[in-house]
C-alpha positions in Angstrom: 14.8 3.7 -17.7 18.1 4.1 -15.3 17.9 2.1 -12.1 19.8 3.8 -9.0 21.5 1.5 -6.8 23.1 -2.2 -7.7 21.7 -4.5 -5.1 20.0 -7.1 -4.5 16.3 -5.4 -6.0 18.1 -3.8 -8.9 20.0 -7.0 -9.9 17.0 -9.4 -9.3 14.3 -6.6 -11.7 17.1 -6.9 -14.2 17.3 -10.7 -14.3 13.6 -10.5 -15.0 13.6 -8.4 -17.2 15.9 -10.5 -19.1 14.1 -14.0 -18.3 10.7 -12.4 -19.6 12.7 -10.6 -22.7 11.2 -7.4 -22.2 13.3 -5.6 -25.3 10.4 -2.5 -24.9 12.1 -1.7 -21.9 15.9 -0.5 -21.9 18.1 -0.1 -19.2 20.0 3.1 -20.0 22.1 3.3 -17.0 22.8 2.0 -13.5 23.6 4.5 -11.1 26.6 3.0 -8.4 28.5 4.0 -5.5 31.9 3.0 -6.6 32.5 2.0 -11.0 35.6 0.3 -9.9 33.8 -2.2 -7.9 33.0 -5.6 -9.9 29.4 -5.1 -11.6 28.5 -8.7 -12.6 24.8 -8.7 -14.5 25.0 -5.4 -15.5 22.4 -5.1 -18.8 24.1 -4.7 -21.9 24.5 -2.0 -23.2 24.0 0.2 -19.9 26.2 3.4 -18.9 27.1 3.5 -15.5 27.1 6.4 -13.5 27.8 7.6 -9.7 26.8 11.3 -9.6 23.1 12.8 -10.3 24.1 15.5 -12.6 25.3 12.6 -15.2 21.2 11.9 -15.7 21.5 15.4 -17.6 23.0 13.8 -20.7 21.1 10.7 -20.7 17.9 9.7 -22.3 15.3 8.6 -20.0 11.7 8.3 -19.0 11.5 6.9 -15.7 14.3 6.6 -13.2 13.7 3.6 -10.4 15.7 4.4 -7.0 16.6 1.0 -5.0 20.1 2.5 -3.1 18.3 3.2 0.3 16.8 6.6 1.6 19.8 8.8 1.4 20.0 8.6 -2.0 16.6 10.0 -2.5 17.0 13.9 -2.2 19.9 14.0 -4.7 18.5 11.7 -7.5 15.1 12.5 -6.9 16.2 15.8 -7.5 18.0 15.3 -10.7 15.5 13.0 -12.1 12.2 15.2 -11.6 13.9 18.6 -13.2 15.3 16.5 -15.8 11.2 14.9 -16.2 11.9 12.2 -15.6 9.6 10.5 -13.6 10.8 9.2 -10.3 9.7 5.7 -8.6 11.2 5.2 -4.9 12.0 1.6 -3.1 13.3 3.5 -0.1 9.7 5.2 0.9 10.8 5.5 4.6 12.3 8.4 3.1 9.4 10.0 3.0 9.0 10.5 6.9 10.3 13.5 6.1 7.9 16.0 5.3 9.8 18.9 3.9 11.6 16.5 1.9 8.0 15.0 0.1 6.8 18.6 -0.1 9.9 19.6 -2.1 10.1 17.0 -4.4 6.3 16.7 -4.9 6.5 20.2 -6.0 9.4 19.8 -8.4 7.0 17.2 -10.0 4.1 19.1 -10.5 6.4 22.1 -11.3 8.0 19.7 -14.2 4.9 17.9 -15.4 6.2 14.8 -13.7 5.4 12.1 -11.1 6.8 10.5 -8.1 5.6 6.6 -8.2 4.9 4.7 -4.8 5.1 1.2 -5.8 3.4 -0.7 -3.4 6.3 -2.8 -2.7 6.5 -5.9 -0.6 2.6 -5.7 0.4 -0.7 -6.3 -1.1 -4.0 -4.7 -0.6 -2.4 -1.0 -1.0 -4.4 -0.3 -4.1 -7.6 -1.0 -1.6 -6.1 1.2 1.2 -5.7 3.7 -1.0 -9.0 3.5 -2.6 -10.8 3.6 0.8 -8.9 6.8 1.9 -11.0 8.3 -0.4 -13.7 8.6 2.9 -12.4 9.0 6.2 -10.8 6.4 8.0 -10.7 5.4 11.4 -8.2 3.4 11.8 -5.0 1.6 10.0 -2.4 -1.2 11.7 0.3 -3.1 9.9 1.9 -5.9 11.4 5.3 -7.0 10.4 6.7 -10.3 11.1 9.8 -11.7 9.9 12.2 -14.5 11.1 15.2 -13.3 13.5 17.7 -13.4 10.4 15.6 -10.5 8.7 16.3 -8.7 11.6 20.1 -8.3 12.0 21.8 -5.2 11.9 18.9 -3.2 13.0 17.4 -1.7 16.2 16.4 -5.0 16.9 19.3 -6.5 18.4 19.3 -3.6 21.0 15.8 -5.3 22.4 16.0 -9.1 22.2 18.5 -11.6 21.6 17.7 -12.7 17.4 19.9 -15.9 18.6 18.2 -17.2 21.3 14.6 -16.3 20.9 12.0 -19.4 21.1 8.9 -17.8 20.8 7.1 -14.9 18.6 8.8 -11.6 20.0 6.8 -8.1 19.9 9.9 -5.3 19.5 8.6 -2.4 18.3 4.9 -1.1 18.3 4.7 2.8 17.1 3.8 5.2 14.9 4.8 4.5 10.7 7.2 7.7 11.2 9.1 5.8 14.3 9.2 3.0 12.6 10.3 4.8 9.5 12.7 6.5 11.5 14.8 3.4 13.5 14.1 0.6 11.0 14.9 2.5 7.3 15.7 -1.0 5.8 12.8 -2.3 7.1 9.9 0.2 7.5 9.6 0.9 3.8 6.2 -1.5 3.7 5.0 0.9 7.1 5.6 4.1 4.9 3.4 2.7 1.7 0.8 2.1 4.2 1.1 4.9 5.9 0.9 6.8 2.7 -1.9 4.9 1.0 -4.3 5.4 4.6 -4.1 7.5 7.0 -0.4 9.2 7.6 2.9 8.8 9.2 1.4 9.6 12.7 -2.0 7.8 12.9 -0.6 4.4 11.1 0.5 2.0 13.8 2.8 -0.3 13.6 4.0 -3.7 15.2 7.0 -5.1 14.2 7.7 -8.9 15.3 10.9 -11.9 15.1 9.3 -15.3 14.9 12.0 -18.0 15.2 9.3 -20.5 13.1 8.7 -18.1 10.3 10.2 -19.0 6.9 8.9 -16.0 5.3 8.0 -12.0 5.5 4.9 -11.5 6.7 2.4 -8.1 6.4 -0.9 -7.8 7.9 -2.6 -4.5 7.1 -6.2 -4.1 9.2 -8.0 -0.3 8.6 -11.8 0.4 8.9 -13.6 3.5 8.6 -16.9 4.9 6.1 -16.1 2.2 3.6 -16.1 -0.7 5.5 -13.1 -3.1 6.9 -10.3 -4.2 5.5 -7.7 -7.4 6.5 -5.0 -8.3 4.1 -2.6 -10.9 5.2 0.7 -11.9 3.3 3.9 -14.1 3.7 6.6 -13.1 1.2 9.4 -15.6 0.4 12.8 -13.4 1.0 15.2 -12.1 -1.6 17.6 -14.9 -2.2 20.5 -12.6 -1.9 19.1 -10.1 0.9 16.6 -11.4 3.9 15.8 -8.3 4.7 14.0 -7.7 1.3 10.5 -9.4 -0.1 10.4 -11.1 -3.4 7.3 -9.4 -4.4 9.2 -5.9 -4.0 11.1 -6.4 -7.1 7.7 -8.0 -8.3 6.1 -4.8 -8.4 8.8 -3.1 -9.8 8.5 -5.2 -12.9 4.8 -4.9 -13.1 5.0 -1.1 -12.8 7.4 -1.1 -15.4 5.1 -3.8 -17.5 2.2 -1.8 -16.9 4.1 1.4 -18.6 4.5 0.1 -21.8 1.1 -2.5 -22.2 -2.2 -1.3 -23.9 -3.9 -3.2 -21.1 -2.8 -1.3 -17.5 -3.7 -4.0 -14.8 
């Protein structure tokens, strides 16, 4: 595999990886803005790269983006006509609907996939599932404390600082929310993707000053019946903004890959 990006998900699926001595899996390369910069953790053994073409001369099966949506387009790119197949972190990317419809062709054209992980949230593989009949109806709630929250839209609308009480700031469609909060709607998109589309997924996005964690809530009904799936995420240790389960379900898509049991 090659991982794109060196953050806070990359570093922490590494550092797995390595705790749970997963030697059928080998990072081939790490994919960074700048090679000067200092790369503590970097797997052994790992080439690093900064331009797409440089996946041309290396061996891989699956490539695993985790550098944020503009990255997506010029990796995703590379990685599909190479076919490889390509697993995204930054699904908010995918508000853009040319953008999907170019690089899901390039997939099918190269006998390839694009992977959806499903992230920070649970209950997507039931979303998904249900989709299958039509559905009415699909809301995700997201509620994290006022940290999670800095350095985006947010602090345009309410004061993270002073807040005392749970604080409704966004309510909108998946691709609005895709489009203002790209750190933070990745969750919206997966839903969004798994149900009923960009448009008809709403989405409320909330600062509680008492939370201690990330919380989802995903309700959708329709021909199969109802669905409610509530969860509270402890945060990244090194990034707020990201859910310990994201890189969670990294690892167990990579697991899953390489196990004669797929769970």
């Amino acid at each position: 595999m090659a991982l794109i990006g060196w953050g806070a998900i990359s570093r922490r699926v590494v550092a797995l990886l390595s705790e749970r001595m997963r030697r059928d899996i080998v990072i081939v390369a790490v994919a960074v803005r700048d090679i000067e910069a200092p790369r503590d953790g970097l797997p052994e053994g790992a080439l690093l790269i900064t331009r797409p073409e440089e996946l041309g001369n290396i061996d891989c099966d699956i490539v695993i983006e985790a550098a944020g949506r503009c990255s997506i387009e010029s990796w995703g790119t590379v990685a599909l006509t190479e076919g490889c197949d390509f697993v995204i972190s930054s699904t908010s990317a995918f508000r853009d609907d040319a953008l999907r419809d170019r690089l899901t062709a390039l997939a099918e054209e190269r006998d390839c996939q694009i992977i959806v992980p499903p992230g920070a949230i649970g209950g997507i593989d039931a979303l998904a599932a249900a989709a299958v009949l039509p559905l009415d109806s699909v809301e995700h709630l997201i509620v994290k404390p006022p940290a999670a929250w800095r350095g985006t839209p947010a602090e345009a609308s309410i004061d993270l600082d002073a807040i005392d009480k749970v604080t409704t700031f966004f309510s909108g469609s998946a691709r609005q929310a895709a489009d203002l909060f790209p750190q933070n709607a990745n969750v919206a998109a997966i839903s969004a993707m798994a149900g009923v589309g960009f448009e008809r997924t709403r989405v409320t996005m909330v600062a509680d000053p008492y939370a201690t964690r990330n919380g989802h809530r995903i309700v959708a009904s329709g021909a199969f019946g109802k669905l409610d799936v509530t969860i509270e995420n402890e945060p990244l240790a090194t990034n707020p903004k990201s859910s310990e389960l994201t890189a969670l379900s990294l690892i167990r898509l990579l697991e899953n890959r390489v196990s004669p049991l797929v769970r």
